[in-house]
BAMAR-465903 format. One record per residue: residue number from 0; residue in one letter; x, y, z of N, C-alpha, C in turn. Coordinates in steps of 0.02 Angstrom, whole numbers. Last residue first. Example, Ala and Ser with C-alpha at 12.3 -4.5 7.8 and 13.67 -1.06 7.14 Angstrom:
REM BAMAR-465903
[dogu 1 'S' [642 -112 354] [684 -53 357] [645 2 394]] [dogu 0 'A' [660 -284 390] [615 -225 390] [660 -165 390]] 
END
This chain:
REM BAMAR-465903
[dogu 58 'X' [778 3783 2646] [729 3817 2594] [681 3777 2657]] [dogu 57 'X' [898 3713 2679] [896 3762 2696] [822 3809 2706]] [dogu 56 'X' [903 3614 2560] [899 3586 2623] [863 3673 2679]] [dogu 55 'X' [953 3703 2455] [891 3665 2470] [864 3648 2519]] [dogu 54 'X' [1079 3729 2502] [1018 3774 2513] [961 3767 2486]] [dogu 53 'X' [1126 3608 2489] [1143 3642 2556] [1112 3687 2563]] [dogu 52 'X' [1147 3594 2364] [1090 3512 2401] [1086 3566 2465]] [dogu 51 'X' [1237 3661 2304] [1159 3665 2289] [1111 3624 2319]] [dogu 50 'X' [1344 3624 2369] [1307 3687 2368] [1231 3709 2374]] [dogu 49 'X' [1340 3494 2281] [1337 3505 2360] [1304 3555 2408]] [dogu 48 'X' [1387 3562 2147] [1318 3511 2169] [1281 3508 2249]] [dogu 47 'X' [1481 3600 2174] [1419 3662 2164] [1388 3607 2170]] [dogu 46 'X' [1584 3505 2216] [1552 3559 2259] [1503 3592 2242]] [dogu 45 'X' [1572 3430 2070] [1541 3395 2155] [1503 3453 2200]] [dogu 44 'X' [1640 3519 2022] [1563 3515 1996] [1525 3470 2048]] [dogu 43 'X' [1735 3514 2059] [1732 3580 2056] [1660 3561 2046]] [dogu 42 'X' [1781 3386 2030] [1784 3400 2112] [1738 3488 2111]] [dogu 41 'X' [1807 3393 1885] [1749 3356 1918] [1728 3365 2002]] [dogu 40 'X' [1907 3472 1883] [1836 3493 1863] [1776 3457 1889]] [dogu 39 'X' [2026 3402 1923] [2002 3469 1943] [1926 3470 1928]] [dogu 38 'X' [1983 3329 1816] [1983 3289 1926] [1960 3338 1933]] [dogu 37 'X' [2031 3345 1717] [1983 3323 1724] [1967 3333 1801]] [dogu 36 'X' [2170 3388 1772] [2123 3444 1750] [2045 3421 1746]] [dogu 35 'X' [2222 3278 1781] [2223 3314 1849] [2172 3379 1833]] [dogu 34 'X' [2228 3213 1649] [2181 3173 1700] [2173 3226 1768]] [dogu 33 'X' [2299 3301 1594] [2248 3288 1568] [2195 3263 1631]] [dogu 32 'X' [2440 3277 1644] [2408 3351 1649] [2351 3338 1633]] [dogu 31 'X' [2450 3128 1609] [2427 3145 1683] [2412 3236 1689]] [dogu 30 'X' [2454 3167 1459] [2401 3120 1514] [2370 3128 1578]] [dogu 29 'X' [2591 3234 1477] [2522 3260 1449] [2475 3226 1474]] [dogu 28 'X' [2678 3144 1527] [2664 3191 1549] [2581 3228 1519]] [dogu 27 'X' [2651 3057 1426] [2639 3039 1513] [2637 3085 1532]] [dogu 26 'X' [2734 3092 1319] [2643 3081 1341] [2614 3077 1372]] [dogu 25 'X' [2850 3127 1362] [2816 3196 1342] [2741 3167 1359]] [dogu 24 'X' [2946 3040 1375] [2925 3053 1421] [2842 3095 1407]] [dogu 23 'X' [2996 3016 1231] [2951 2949 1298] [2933 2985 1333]] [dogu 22 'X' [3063 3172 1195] [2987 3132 1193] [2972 3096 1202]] [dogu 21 'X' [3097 3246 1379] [3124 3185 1312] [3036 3172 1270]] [dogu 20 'X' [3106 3333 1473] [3079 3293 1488] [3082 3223 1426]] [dogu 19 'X' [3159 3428 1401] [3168 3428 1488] [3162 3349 1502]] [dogu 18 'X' [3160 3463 1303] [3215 3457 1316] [3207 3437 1378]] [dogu 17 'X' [3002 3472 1277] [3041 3423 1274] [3116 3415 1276]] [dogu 16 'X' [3015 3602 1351] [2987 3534 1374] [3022 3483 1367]] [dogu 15 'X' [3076 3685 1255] [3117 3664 1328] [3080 3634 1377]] [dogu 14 'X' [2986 3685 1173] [3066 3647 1135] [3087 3669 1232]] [dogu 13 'X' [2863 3751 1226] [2867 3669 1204] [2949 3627 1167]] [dogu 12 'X' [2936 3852 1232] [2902 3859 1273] [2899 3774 1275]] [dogu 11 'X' [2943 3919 1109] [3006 3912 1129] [3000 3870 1188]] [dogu 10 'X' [2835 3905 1058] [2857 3850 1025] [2907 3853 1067]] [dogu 9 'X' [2758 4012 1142] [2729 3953 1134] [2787 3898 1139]] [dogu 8 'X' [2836 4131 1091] [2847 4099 1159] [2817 4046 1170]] [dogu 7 'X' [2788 4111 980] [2846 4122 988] [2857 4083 1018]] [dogu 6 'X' [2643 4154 982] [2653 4081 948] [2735 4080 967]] [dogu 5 'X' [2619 4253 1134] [2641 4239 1068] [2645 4164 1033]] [dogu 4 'X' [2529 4286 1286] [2575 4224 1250] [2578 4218 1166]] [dogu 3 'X' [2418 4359 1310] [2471 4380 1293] [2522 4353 1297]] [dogu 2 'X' [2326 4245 1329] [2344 4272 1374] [2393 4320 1370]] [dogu 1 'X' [2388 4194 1162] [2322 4181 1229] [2373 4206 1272]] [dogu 0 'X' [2359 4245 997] [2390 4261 1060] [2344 4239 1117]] 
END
């Protein structure tokens, strides 16, 4: 169980994806969820870097 998400609600969860979206579609989709989560993280690790140059500077 993640998040109190069942394997249930999982599968019911991925059969009205791909109803949504077709499987051609499904990889691209996944990809680009992939690449926006990378980003996310990498922009997230810029700022603490930044952070951390900003109270150095400070010191």
């Amino acid at each position: 169980m993640i998040g109190g998400i069942g394997v249930g609600e999982l599968v019911i969860i991925l059969v009205i994806v791909l109803l949504i979206f077709g499987p051609n579609k499904l990889g691209d989709v996944g990809s680009a969820i992939g690449r926006g989560i990378s980003g996310f993280k990498k922009a997230m690790k810029d700022k603490d870097s930044d952070e951390n140059k900003d109270e150095d500077n400070k010191v």
